[in-house]
Structures are given as C-alpha cells and as structure tokens.
N, C-alpha and C positions, 0 to 999 in steps of 0.2 A: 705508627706507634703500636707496639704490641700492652698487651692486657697489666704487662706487668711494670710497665713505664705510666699506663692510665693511674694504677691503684696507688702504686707511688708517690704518683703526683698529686692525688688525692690527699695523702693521706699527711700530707705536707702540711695541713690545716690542721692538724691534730692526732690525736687518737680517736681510731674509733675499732666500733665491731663490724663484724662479718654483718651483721645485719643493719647496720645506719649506713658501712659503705653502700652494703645494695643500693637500702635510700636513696643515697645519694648517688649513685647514675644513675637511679632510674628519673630524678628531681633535674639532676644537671648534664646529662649527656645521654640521653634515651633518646632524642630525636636522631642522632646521629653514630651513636654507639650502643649497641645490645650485648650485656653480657650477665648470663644467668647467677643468683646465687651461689649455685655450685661451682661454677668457674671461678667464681670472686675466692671461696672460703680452699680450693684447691690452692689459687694462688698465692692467698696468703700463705700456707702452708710452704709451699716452696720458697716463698720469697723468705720466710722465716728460718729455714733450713741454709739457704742463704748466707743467711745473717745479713740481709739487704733491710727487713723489720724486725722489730720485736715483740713478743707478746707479751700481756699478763691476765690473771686471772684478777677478776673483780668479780670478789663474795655479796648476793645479795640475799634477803631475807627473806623478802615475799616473795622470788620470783631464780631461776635458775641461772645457778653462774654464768658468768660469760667470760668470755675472754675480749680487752681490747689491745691495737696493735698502734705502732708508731715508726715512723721512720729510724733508721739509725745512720751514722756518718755513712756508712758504705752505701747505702741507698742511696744518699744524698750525692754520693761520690758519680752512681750509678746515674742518675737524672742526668746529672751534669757534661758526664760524657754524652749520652743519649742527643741531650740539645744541642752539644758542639758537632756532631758530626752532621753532614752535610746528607739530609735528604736525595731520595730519588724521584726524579718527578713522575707523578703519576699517569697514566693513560688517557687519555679526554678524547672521546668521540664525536 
C-alpha cells in the first residue's frame, strides 16, 4: 500500500486536516506505519492536484485558517481499484 492509498482511506471517515490526519496515524497506524507530517500535507497536495481530494478553507477566529480535505468520487474510484487488484506476496524470511 502506498502513502496515498493510506490517506485515502483515511480520509474515508471524514474531513480532516493536515494535522488531525497526522493524529490520526500516529493514533492508528504508528505501530506499523511511519509517515511524517511533511509527507502527509505533500500528499495531500498531490492528491489534490489530482482531483483524487478536495480541499477547503475553514476561517477561524482565534486561531489560523486551516484548510480541511475530503475524499471525492475519483478517490473513491481510486481505492476501489487499488483493493481489486491482486497483491504480490511479500518476502518472509
């Protein structure tokens, strides 16, 4: 599974930001998956370009904008292929 099949699928729960996904591997998939802020908010970025998410900005008062992001059909499109296709099995020593 690449980084951008992770966030993806992530993000299948909702919207979120660049910073709650971190949260959220570091909460649910840190034991077995490491992947830095910077990699997440690059990703998004590409996946946005894409058009695999989408973004929006959310104004707040006390505290600075952020932007959160959301799946869209082609993402979902994207997943779906990803899980149909047949793995390769991996090396075991």
């Amino acid at each position: 599974m690449a980084l951008r099949h992770a966030v993806l699928a992530a993000l299948l729960d909702g919207e979120f930001s660049g910073y709650q996904l971190a949260k959220a591997f570091d909460v649910g998939v840190a034991n077995f998956w490491h992947a830095l802020p910077q990699q997440l908010y690059t990703e998004l970025a590409r996946l946005e370009k894409e058009g695999l998410v989408e973004g929006r900005q959310v104004v707040q008062e006390t505290r600075p904008n952020k932007r959160v992001f959301q799946v869209t059909d082609a993402g979902r499109d994207e997943l779906e292929k990803f899980a149909a296709t047949t793995s390769k099995p991996s090396f075991i020593r």
